[in-house]
C-alpha positions as CSV (number, residue, x, y, z in Angstrom):
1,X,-6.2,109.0,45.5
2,X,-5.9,105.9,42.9
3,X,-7.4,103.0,44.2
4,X,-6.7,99.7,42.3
5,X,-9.7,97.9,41.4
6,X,-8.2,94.8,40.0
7,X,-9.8,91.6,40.3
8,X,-8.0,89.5,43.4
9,X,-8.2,85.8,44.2
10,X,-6.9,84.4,46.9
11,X,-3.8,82.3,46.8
12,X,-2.7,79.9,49.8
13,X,0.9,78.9,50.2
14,X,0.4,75.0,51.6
15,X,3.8,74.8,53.3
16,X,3.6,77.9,55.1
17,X,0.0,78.3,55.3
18,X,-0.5,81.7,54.2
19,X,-2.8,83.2,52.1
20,X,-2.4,86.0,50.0
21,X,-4.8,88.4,47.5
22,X,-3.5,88.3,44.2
23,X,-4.7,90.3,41.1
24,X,-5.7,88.0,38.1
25,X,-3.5,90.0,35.8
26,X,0.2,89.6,37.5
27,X,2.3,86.4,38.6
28,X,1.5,84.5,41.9
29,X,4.8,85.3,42.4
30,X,4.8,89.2,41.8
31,X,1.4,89.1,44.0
32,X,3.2,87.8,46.9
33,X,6.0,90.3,46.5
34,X,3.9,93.1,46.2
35,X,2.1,92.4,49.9
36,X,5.8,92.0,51.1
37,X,4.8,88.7,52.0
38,X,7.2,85.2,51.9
39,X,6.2,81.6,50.8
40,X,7.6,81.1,47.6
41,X,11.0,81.5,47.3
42,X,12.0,84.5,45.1
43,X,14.9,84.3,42.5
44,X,15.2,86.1,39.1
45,X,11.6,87.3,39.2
46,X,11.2,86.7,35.0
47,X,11.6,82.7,34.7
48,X,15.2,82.0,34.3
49,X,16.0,80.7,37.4
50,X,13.4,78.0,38.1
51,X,14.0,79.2,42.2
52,X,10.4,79.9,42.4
53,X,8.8,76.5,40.8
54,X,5.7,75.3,42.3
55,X,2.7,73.0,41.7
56,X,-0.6,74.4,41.8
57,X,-2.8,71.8,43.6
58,X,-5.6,73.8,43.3
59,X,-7.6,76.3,41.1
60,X,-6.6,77.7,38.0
61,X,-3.6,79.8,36.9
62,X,-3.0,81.0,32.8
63,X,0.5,80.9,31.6
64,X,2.5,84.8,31.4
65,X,5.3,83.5,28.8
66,X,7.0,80.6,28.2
67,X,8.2,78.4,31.2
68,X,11.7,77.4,30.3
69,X,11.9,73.6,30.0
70,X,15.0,73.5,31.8
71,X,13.2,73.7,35.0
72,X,9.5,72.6,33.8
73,X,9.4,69.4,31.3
74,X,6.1,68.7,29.5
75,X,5.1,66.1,31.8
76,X,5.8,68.0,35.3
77,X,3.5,70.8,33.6
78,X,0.6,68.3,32.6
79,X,1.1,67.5,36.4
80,X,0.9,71.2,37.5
81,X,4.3,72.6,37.6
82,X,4.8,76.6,36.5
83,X,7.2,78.8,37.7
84,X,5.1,81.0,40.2
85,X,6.6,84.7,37.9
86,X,5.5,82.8,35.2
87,X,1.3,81.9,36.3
88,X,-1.5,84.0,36.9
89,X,-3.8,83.2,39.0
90,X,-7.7,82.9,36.8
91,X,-9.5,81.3,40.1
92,X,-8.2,80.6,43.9
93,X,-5.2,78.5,43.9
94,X,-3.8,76.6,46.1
95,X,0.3,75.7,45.6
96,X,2.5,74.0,46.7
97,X,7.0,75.1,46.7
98,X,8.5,72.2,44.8
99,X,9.9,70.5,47.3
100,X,13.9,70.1,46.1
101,X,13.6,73.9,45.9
102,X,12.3,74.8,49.4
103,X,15.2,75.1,51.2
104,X,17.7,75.3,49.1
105,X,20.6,76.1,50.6
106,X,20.6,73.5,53.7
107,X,23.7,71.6,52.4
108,X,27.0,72.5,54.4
109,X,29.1,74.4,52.0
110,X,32.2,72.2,51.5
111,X,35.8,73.8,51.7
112,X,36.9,75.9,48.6
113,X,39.2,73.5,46.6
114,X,42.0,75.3,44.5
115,X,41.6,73.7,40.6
116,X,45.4,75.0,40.1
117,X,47.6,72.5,42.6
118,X,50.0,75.2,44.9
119,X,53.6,75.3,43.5
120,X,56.4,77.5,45.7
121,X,57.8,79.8,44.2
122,X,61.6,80.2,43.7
123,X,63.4,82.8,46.0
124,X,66.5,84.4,45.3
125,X,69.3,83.9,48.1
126,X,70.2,87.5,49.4
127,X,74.3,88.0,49.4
């Protein structure tokens, strides 16, 4: 039997107020996962979505990769914005889910418009 002896810090969710061990060598967000646990919402799993953006309020996290600017300017991350795939945790964290990403899909979906305007077509009188 293999028992993993990674080092685990704890990682609490603010909004939903769950905590969760994460090993200091994969993403808050692949921790989570991992546990089968929810909090922060899950997209693309490798930064290109931005779904899973969240501000670490406290503790300390070490960048994985690049955090695509698209979804993480220079002054959000001087602020303490990652992408959760993106962060490992280095001490206990405590994040927040960027709010505008929280729920995101709460809008009512509105009616699917046709970009091509409907023209009859021409029928053929039968004799």
């Amino acid at each position: 039997m293999l028992f993993d002896t990674r080092t685990r810090v704890d990682v609490h969710v603010v909004q939903t107020g769950e905590s969760y061990p994460c090993a200091t060598d994969e993403s808050l967000l692949r921790g989570m996962l991992r546990l089968g646990r929810r909090g922060i919402p899950a997209g693309c799993v490798n930064g290109g979505c931005g779904v899973c953006k969240v501000q670490i309020v406290e503790g300390e996290v070490r960048a994985l990769g690049p955090v695509s600017r698209a979804h993480v300017s220079v002054e959000e991350e001087a602020r303490g914005y990652t992408l959760a795939c993106r962060a490992a945790p280095v001490t206990a964290v405590r994040l927040e889910v960027c709010a505008r990403l929280a729920k995101p899909f709460t809008r009512a979906a509105a009616p699917a418009v046709s970009a091509v305007p409907h023209r009859p077509t021409a029928t053929t009188k039968e004799t």
